[in-house]
TORLUM-962250 format. One record per residue (C-alpha): x, y negated, z negated; chain; residue in three letters. Coordinates in nm, 4 decimals. Layout:
residues N
        c1        c2        c3  kette  rest
         X         Y         Z      A   Ala
...
END
This chain:
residues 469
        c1        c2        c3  kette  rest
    0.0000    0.0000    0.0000      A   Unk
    0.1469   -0.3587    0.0821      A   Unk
    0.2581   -0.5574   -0.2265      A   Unk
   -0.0140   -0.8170   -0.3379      A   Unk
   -0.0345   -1.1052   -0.2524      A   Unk
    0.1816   -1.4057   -0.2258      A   Unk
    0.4739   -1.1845   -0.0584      A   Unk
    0.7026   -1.4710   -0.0049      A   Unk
    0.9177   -1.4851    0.3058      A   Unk
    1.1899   -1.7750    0.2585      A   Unk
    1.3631   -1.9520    0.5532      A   Unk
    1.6463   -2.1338    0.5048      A   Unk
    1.7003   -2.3214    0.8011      A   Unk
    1.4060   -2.5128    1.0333      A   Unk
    1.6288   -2.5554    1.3159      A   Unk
    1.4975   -2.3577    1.6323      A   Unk
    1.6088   -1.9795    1.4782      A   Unk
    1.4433   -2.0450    1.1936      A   Unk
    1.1470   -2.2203    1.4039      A   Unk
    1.1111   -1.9789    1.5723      A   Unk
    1.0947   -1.6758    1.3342      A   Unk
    0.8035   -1.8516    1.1265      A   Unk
    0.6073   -1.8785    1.4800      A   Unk
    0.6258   -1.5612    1.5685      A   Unk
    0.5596   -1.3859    1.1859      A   Unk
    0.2378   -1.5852    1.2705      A   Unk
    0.1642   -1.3571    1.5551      A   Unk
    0.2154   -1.0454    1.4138      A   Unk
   -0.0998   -0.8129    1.3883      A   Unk
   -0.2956   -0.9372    1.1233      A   Unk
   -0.4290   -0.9049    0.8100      A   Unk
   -0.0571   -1.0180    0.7254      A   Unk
   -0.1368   -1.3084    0.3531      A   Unk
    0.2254   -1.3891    0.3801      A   Unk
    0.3647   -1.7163    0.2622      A   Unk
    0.6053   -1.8408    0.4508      A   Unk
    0.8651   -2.0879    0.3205      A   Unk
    1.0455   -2.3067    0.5588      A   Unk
    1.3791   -2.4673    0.3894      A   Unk
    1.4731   -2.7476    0.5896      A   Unk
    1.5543   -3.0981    0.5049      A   Unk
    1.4664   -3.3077    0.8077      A   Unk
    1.1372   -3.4539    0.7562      A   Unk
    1.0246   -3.2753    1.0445      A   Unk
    1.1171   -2.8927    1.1119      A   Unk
    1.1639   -2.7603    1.4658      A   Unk
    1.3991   -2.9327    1.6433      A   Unk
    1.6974   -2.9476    1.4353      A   Unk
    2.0596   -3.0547    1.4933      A   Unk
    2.0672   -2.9261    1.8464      A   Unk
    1.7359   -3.0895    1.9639      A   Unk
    1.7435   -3.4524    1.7250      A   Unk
    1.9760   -3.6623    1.9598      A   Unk
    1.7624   -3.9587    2.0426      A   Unk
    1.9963   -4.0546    2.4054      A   Unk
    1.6980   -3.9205    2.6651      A   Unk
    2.0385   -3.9188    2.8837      A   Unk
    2.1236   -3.5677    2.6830      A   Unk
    1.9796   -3.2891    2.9033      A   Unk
    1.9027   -2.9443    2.8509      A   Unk
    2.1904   -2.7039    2.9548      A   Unk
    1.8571   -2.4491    3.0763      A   Unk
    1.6396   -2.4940    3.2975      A   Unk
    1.3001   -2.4275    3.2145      A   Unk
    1.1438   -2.1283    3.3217      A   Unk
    1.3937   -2.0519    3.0332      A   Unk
    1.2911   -2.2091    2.7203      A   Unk
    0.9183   -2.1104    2.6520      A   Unk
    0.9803   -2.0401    2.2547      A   Unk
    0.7457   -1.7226    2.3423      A   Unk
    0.9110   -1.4620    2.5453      A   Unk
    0.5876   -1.2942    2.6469      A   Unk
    0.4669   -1.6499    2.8024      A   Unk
    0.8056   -1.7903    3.0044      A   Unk
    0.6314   -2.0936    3.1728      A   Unk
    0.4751   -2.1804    2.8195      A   Unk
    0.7384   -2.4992    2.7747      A   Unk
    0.7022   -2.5674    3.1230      A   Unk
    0.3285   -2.5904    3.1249      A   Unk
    0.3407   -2.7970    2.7838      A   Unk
    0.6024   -3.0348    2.9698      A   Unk
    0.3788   -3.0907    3.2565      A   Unk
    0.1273   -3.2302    3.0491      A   Unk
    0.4106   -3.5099    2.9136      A   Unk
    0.5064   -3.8497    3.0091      A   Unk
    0.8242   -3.7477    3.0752      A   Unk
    0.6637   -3.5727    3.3834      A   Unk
    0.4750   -3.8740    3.5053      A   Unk
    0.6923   -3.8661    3.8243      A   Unk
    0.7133   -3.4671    3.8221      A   Unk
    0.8500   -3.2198    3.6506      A   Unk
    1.2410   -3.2424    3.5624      A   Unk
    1.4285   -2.9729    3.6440      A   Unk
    1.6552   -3.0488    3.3349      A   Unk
    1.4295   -3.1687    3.0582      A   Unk
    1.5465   -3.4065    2.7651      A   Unk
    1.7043   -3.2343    2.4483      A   Unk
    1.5002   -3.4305    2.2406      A   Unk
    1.1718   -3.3623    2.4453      A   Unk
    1.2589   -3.0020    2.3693      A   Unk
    1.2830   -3.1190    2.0321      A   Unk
    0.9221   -3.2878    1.9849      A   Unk
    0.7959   -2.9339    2.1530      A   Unk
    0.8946   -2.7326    1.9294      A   Unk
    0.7825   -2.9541    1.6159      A   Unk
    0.4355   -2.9487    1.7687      A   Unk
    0.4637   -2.5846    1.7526      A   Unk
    0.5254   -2.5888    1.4339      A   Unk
    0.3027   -2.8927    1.3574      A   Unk
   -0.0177   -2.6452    1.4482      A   Unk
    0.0613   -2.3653    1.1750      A   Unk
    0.1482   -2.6090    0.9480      A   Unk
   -0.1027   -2.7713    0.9163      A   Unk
   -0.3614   -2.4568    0.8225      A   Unk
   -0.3517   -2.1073    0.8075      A   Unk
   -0.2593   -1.8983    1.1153      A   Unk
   -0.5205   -1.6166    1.2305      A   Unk
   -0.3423   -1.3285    1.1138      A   Unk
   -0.3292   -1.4215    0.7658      A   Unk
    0.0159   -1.6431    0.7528      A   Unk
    0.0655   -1.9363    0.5558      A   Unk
    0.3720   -2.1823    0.6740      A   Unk
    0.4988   -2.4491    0.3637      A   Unk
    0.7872   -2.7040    0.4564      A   Unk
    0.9837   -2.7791    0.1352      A   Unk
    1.2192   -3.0684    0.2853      A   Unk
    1.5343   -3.0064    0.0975      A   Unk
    1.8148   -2.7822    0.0580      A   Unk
    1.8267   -2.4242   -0.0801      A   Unk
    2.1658   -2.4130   -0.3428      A   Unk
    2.1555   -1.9838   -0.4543      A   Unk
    1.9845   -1.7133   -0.4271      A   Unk
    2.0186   -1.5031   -0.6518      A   Unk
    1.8763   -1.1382   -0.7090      A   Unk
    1.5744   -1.1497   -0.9739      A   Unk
    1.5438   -0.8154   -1.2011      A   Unk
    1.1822   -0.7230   -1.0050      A   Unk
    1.4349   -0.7002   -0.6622      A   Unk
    1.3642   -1.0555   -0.5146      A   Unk
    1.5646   -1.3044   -0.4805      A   Unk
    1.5463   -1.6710   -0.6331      A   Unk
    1.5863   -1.9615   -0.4089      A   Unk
    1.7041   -2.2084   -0.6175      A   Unk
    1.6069   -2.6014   -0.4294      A   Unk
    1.7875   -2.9105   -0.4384      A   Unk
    1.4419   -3.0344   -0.5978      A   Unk
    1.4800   -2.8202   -0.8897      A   Unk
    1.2185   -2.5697   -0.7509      A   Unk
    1.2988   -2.2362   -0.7324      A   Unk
    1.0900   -1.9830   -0.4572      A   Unk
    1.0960   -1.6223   -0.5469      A   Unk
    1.1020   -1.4598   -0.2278      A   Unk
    1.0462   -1.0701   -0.1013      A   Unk
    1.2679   -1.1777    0.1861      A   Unk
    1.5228   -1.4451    0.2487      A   Unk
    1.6600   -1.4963    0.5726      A   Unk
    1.9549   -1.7740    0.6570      A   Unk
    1.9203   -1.9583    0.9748      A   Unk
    2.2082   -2.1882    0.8977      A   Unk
    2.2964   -2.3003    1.2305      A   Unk
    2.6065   -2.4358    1.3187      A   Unk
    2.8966   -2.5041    1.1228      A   Unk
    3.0812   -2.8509    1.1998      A   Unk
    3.3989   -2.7518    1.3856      A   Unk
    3.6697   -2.6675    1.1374      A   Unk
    4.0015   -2.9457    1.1195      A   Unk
    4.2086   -2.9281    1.4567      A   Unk
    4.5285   -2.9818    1.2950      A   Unk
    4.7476   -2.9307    0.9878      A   Unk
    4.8769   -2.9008    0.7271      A   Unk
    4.8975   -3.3108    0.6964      A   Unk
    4.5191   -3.3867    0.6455      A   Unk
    4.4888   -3.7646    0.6019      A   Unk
    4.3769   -3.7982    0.8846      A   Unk
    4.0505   -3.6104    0.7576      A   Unk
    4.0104   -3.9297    0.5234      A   Unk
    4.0569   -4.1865    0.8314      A   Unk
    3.7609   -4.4127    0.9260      A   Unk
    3.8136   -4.3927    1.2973      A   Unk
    3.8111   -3.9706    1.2693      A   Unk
    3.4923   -3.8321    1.3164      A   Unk
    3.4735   -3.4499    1.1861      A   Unk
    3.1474   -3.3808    1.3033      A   Unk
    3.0401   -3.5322    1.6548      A   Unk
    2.6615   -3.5113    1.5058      A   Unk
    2.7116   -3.6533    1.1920      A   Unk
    2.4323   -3.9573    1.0828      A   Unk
    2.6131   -4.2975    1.2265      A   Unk
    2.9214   -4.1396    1.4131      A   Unk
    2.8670   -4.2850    1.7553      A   Unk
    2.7216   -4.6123    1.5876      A   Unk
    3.0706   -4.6580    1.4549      A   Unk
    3.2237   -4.6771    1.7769      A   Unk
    3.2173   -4.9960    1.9561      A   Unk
    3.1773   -5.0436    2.3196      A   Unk
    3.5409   -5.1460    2.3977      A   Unk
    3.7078   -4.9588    2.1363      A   Unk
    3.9177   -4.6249    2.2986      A   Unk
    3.7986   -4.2582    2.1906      A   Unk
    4.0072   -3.9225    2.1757      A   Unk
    3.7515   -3.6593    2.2008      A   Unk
    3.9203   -3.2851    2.1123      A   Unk
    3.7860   -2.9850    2.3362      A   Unk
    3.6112   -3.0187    2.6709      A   Unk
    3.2901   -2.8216    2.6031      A   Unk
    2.9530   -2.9021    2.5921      A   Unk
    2.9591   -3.0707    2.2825      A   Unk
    3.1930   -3.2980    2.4070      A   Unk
    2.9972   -3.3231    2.7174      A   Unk
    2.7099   -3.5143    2.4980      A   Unk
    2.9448   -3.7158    2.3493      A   Unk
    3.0394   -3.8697    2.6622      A   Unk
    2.6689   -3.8999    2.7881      A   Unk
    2.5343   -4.0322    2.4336      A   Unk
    2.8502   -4.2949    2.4363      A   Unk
    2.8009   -4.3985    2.8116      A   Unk
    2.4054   -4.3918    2.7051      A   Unk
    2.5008   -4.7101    2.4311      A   Unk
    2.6896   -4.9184    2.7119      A   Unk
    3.0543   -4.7694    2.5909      A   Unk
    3.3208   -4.9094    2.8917      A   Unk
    3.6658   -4.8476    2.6851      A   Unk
    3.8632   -4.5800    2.7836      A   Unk
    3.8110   -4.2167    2.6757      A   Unk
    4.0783   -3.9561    2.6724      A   Unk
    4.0362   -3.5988    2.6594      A   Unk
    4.2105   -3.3408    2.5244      A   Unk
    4.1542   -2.9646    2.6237      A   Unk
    4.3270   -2.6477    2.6213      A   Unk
    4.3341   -2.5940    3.0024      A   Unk
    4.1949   -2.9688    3.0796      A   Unk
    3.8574   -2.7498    3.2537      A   Unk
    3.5093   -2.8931    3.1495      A   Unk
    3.2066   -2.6464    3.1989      A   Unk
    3.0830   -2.5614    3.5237      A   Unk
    2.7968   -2.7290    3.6873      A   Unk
    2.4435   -2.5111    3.7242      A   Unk
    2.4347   -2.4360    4.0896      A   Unk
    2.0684   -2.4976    4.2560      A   Unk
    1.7660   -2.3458    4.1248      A   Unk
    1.6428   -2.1854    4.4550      A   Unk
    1.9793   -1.9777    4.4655      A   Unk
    1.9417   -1.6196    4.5611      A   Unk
    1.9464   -1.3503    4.2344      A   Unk
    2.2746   -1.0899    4.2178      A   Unk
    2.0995   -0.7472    4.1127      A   Unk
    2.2303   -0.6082    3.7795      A   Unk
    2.5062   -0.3427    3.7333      A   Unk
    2.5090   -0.3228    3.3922      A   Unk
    2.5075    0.0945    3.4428      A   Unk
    2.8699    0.0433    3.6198      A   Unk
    3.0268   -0.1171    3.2932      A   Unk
    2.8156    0.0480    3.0384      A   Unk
    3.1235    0.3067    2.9619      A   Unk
    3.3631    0.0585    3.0021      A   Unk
    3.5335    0.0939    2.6386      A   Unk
    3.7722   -0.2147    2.7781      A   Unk
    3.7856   -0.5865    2.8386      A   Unk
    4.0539   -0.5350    3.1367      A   Unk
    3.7923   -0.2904    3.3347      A   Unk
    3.4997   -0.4909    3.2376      A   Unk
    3.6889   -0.7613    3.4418      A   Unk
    3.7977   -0.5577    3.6993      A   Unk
    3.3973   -0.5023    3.7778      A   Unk
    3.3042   -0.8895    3.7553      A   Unk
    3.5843   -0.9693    3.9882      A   Unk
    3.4593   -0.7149    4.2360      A   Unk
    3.1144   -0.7872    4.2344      A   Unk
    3.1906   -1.2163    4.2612      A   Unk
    3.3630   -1.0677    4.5642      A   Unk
    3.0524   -0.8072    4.6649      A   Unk
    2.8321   -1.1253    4.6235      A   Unk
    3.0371   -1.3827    4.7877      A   Unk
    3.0539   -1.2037    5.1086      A   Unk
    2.6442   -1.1825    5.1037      A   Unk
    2.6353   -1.5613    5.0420      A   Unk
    2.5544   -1.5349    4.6896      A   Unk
    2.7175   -1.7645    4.3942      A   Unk
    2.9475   -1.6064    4.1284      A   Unk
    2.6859   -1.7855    3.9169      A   Unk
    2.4213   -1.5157    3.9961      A   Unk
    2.7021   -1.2777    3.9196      A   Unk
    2.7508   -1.3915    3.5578      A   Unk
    2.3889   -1.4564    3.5182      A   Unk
    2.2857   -1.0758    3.6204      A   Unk
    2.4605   -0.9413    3.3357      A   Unk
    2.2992   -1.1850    3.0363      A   Unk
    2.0053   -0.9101    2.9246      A   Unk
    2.3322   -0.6773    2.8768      A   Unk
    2.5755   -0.8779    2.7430      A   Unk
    2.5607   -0.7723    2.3884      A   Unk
    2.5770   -0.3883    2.4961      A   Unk
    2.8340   -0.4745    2.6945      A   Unk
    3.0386   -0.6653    2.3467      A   Unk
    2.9364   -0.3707    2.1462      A   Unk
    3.0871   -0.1187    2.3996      A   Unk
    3.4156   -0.2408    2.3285      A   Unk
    3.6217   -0.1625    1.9831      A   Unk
    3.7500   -0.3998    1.7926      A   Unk
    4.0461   -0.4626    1.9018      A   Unk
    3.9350   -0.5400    2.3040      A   Unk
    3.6811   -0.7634    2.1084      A   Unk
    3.9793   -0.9432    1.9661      A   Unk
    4.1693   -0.9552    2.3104      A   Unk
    3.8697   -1.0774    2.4867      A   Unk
    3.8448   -1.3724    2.2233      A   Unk
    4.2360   -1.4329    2.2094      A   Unk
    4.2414   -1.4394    2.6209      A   Unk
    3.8848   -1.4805    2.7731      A   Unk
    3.6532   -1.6590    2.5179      A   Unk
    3.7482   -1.9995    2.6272      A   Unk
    3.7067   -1.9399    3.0276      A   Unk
    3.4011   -1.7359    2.9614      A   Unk
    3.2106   -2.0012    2.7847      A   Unk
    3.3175   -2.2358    3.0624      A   Unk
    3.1406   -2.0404    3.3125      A   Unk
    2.8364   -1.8954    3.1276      A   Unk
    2.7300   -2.2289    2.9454      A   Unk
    2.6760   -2.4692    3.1987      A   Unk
    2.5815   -2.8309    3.2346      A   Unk
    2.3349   -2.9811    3.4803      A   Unk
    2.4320   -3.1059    3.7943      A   Unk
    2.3521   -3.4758    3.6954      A   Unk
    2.6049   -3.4357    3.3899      A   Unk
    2.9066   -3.3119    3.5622      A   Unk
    2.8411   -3.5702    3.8570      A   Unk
    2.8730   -3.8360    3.5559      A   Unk
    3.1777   -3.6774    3.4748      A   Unk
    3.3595   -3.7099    3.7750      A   Unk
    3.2383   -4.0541    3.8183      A   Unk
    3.3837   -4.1619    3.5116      A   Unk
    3.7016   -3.9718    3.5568      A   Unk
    3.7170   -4.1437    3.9345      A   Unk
    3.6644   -4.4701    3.7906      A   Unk
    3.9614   -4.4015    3.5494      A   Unk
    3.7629   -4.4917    3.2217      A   Unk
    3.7971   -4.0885    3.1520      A   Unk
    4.1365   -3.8562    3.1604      A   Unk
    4.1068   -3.5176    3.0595      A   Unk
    4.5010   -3.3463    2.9831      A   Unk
    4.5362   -3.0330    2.9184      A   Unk
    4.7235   -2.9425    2.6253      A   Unk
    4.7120   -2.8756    2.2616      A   Unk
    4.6083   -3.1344    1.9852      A   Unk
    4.9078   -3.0542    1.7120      A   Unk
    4.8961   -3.3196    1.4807      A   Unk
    4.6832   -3.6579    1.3872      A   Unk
    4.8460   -3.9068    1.1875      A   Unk
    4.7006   -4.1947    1.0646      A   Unk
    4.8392   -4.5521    1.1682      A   Unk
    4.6634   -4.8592    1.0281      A   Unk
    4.3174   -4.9110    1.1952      A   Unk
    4.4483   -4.6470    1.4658      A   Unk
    4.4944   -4.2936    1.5060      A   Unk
    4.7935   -4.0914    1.6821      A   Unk
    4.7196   -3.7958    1.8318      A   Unk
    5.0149   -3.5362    1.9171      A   Unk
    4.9634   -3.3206    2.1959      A   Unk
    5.1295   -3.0268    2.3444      A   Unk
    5.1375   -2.9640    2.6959      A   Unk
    5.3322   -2.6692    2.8505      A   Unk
    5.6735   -2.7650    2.9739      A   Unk
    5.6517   -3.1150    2.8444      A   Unk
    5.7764   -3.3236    2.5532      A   Unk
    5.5180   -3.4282    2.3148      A   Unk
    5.2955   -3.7091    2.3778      A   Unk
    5.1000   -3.9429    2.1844      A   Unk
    4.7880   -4.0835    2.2624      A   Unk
    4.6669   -4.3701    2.0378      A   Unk
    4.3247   -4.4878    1.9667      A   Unk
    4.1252   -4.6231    1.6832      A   Unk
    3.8372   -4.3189    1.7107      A   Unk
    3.8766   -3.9679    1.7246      A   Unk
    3.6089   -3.7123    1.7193      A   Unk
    3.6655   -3.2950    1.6910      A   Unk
    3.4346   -3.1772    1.9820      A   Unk
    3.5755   -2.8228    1.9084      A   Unk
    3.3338   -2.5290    1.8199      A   Unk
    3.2257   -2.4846    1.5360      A   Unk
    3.3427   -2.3433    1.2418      A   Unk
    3.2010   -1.9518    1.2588      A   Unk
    3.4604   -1.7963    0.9888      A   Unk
    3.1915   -1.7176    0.6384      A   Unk
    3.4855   -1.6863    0.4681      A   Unk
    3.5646   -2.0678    0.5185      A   Unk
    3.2230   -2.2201    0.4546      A   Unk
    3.1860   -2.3810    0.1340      A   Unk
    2.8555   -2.4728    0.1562      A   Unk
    2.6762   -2.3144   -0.2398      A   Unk
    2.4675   -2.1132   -0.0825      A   Unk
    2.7122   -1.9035    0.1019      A   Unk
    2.9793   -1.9680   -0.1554      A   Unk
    2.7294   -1.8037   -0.3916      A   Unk
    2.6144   -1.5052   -0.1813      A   Unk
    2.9680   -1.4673   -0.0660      A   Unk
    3.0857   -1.4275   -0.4418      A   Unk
    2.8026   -1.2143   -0.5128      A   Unk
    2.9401   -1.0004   -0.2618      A   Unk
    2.6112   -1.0153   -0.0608      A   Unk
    2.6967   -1.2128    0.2187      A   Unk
    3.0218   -1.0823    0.3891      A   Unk
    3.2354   -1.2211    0.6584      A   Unk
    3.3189   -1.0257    0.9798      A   Unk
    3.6568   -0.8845    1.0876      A   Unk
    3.6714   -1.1233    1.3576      A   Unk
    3.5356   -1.4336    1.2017      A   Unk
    3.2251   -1.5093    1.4213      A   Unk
    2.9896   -1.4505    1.1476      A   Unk
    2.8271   -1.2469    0.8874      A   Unk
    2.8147   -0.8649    0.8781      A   Unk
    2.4671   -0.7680    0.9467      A   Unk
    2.2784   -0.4073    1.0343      A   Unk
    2.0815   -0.4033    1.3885      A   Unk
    1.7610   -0.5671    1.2216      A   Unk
    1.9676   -0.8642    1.0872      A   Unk
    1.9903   -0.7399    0.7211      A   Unk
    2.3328   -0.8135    0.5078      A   Unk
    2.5607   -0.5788    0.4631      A   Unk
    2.7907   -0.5746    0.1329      A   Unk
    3.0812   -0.4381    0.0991      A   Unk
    3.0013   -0.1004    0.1071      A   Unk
    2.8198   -0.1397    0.4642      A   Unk
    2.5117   -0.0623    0.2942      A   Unk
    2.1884   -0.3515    0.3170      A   Unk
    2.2295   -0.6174    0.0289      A   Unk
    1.9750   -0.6024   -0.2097      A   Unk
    1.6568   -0.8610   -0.1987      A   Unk
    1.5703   -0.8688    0.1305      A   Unk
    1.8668   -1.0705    0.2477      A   Unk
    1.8920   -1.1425    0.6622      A   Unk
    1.9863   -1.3804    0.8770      A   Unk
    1.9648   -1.4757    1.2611      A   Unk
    2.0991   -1.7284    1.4968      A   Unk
    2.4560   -1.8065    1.5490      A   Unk
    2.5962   -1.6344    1.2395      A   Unk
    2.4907   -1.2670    1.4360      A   Unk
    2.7700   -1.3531    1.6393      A   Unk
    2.9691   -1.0095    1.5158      A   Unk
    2.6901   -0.7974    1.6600      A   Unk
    2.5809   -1.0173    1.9921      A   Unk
    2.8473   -1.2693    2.0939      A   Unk
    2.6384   -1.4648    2.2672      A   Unk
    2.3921   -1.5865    1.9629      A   Unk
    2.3357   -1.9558    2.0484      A   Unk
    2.1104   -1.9712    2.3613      A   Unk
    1.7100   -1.9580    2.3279      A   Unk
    1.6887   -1.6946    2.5514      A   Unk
    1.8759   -1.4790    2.3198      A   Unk
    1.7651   -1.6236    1.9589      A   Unk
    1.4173   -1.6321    2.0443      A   Unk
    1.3849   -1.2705    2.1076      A   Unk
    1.5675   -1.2043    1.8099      A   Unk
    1.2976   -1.4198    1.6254      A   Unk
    1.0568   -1.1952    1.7610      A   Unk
    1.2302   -0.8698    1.6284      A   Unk
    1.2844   -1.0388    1.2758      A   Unk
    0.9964   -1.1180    1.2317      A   Unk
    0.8241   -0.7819    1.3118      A   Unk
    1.0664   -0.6359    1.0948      A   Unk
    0.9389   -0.8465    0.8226      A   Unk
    0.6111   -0.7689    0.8992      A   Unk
    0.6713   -0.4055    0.8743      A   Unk
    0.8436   -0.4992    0.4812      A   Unk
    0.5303   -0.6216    0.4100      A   Unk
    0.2801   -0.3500    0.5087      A   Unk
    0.5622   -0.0654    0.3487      A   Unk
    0.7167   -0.2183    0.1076      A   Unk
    1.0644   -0.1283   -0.0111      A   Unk
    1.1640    0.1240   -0.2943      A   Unk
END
C-alpha cells in the first residue's frame, strides 16, 4: 500500500532539470497526492541561470522542433512560440534564451497555481536548501535558508552548473581583483564593464559566445581579446532543410575504444560527404546513442577521450546559430575581436588592470593587459571541489560521492546516489541534470535532460505506489 499522505518529493534546483521533473511527476498516472517541493531561489522557477539573460540578442543554440519540454509532443514549444510576439513577423528559427525562459515559467506557472489532475501538488519555497540530513523514520530533512525544514520521502539535486573553477594558480589575487569576473553570469558582471574599457575573455565556447553577444548587445566598442586552447570557437548550425545521415550506432556499439569509435566517424563524414551530406548530420545521427556509446568504453578510453577529444568534440556537437558566428567574424574582421590560441598561465594583478600570461606553442610568453577579465571556461564539474553546504554536507556524510573522472556524482541508472560502497544512499537521495555527467556525458542539452525528467519522475512515482523497505 502507498505511504499516506503528504509523501514529500523535494527539488532542489528550479532551473529547467528540476522544471522539468516537477512537470512531468504531474503527468504520471494518477491518483498520485504527492507534494512536490520546488527549492529554488529566483522569484520565479523555470527558467533558471541558463534561460534569465535579459539581451533578446542571446539565441538558442537548438532549434526548435527541439525544445518542446514534453518529449511525447516535439512541436509543443514551437506551437506555444507561434502564439508570441516574438513571432509577429514569423517564426524564428533560433528563438530568444530568455523567451525560452518565460515558456517554461508558464509551464510551471499552471501547476502552481492549483492542483494537477493526477493528484500532484507543486509548492515554490524561494530560498536555498543548506543539509539534508537522514531522519530516524528514513527521510531526509531539508534544512532552508528560511529556517524551515521539509521532510522529504525523496530528495533529488538539480544543482545546475557550477561557476567555472580558477584558470590559474597558485597566486590567487587575482581572484580578489575588481576587474576579474569568476562567473560570466554573476548579478552585475557585464554592468561593470564599460563600453570602452578592454575585456580578456578565457575559453572560446559558448559561454563565451554570450558574453560577446550580451557585451556587443550594451553598445561595448573596446577591444576584446580571446584566449583559447586551439583559438577554434564552436561551429555554426548548418541549414535546417539539410538532408538527415541514417544512424550506425550498431557499427560502434562493440567498439570498447575511443581510437575505433573515431575511426567510424571519420569514415562515415567521408561516406556522407561524397552523397552531399554535412558532417553535421554525421555527428547529429549518433545523439540518441551517445551515452551507450560513453558507457561502452572503460575507464580509461573515457579518460583519453576527455584528455584528447573533449574539447574538439564540444566544438562540433554544441553549436551556435548562424547569426552568432556571422557576428563573430564581423567583429574579428573589424579588429575589435582577436582570438590566440594558447594557454592562460597566470593573472596578476596591476593597479586598476589585469595581466594575463599566456602560453602559446613555440613562443615566448605574452602578456595581454586589460582592466576586465572574465573565466568563460566550463564549469566546475569535480563534487569533490564544490563547497557549496549542501554538497559539503552530503559529501561528508558520505552520501553524495564524486566520480573517478570528475564530471559529477556517482549515481545508479535511475539517478539514485551511490555511497561508498556502490550501494543507493539512504533517503531517497537522486539527482539529474549536469551532475549525471559520469553515466551520460552529454547531460546539459534539453533533448537529453528532459527525457531524463521523464524517467525520474516515473521512478518516483513508482516509490510512491511501493514504497521502500
Amino acid at each position: 500500500m502507498p505511504l499516506a499522505a503528504p509523501y514529500t518529493v523535494t527539488i532542489i534546483g528550479g532551473g529547467f532539470a528540476g522544471a522539468a521533473l516537477a512537470l512531468h511527476l504531474t503527468r504520471q498516472a494518477g491518483p498520485l497526492p504527492i507534494e512536490v517541493a520546488l527549492v529554488e531561489p529566483r522569484p520565479a522557477p523555470g527558467p533558471g541561470l541558463a534561460y534569465s539573460a535579459p539581451w533578446p540578442e542571446l539565441l538558442l543554440n537548438v532549434r526548435l522542433r527541439n525544445l518542446s519540454v514534453w518529449p511525447e509532443e516535439p512541436a509543443h514549444f514551437a506551437h506555444w512560440l507561434a502564439r508570441q510576439p516574438e513571432a509577429a513577423g514569423g517564426v524564428p528559427e533560433f528563438a530568444p534564451r530568455a523567451t525560452y525562459g518565460r515558456y517554461l515559467a508558464e509551464q510551471l506557472a499552471a501547476v502552481l497555481a492549483s492542483p494537477a489532475a493526477n493528484g500532484v501538488r507543486i509548492r515554490h519555497y524561494p530560498t536555498e536548501a543548506l543539509a539534508a540530513p537522514l531522519l530516524p523514520d528514513g527521510r531526509r530533512a531539508v534544512q532552508l535558508a528560511d529556517g524551515r525544514t521539509l521532510a522529504s520521502h525523496a530528495t533529488v539535486l538539480a544543482l545546475g552548473n557550477f561557476p567555472p573553477p580558477p584558470p590559474t594558480g597558485p597566486d590567487h589575487r587575482y581572484r580578489h581583483h575588481p576587474g576579474y569576473h569568476a562567473d560570466p553570469w554573476a548579478p552585475g558582471t557585464l554592468a561593470r564593464i564599460g563600453p570602452d574599457e578592454p575585456v580578456v575573455l578565457i575559453g572560446a565556447g559558448l559561454t563565451a559566445v554570450d558574453m560577446l553577444l550580451a557585451l556587443h548587445a550594451q553598445g561595448h566598442r573596446a577591444p576584446v581579446q580571446v584566449v583559447a586552447r586551439r583559438g577554434h570557437w564552436p561551429a555554426a548550425h548548418g541549414p535546417a532543410d539539410a538532408p538527415a545521415y541514417l544512424t550506425f550506432y550498431p557499427e560502434l556499439a562493440a567498439e570498447t575504444t575511443v581510437a575505433g569509435t573515431l575511426r567510424q566517424l571519420r569514415r562515415h563524414v567521408a561516406l556522407a560527404a561524397a552523397q552531399g551530406i554535412d558532417w553535421r548530420a554525421v555527428v547529429d545521427a549518433l545523439r540518441p546513442d551517445l551515452s551507450l556509446i560513453w558507457a561502452g568504453w572503460p575507464l580509461a578510453e573515457q579518460a583519453r577521450f576527455l584528455r584528447h577529444l573533449a574539447g574538439r568534440w564540444a566544438r562540433v556537437r554544441h553549436r551556435m546559430a548562424p547569426g552568432h558566428s556571422a557576428l563573430l567574424a564581423e567583429l574579428t574582421a573589424s579588429g575589435q575581436l582577436q582570438t590566440l590560441a594558447g594557454r592562460a598561465v597566470e593573472i596578476l594583478p596591476a593597479g586598476h588592470l589585469l595581466r594575463v600570461g599566456v602560453a602559446q606553442a613555440g613562443q615566448p610568453q605574452q602578456w595581454l593587459i586589460a582592466p576586465h577579465v572574465v573565466c568563460c571556461a566550463g564549469p566546475l564539474l569535480d563534487y569533490s571541489r564544490i563547497e557549496v553546504p549542501l554538497v559539503a554536507q552530503l559529501r561528508a556524510d558520505g552520501c553524495l560521492v564524486p566520480d573517478t573522472l570528475q564530471l559529477g556524482i556517482s549515481t545508479d541508472a535511475s539517478g539514485a546516489l551511490l555511497g561508498p560502497t556502490g550501494q543507493p544512499s539512504a533517503g531517497g537521495l537522486f539527482t539529474l541534470g549536469a551532475s549525471r555527467r559520469p553515466a551520460y556525458f552529454e547531460s546539459t542539452a534539453v533533448p537529453e535532460l528532459r527525457q531524463q525528467a521523464a524517467a525520474l519522475a516515473e521512478v518516483l512515482a513508482q516509490r510512491y505506489r511501493a514504497p521502500q523497505p
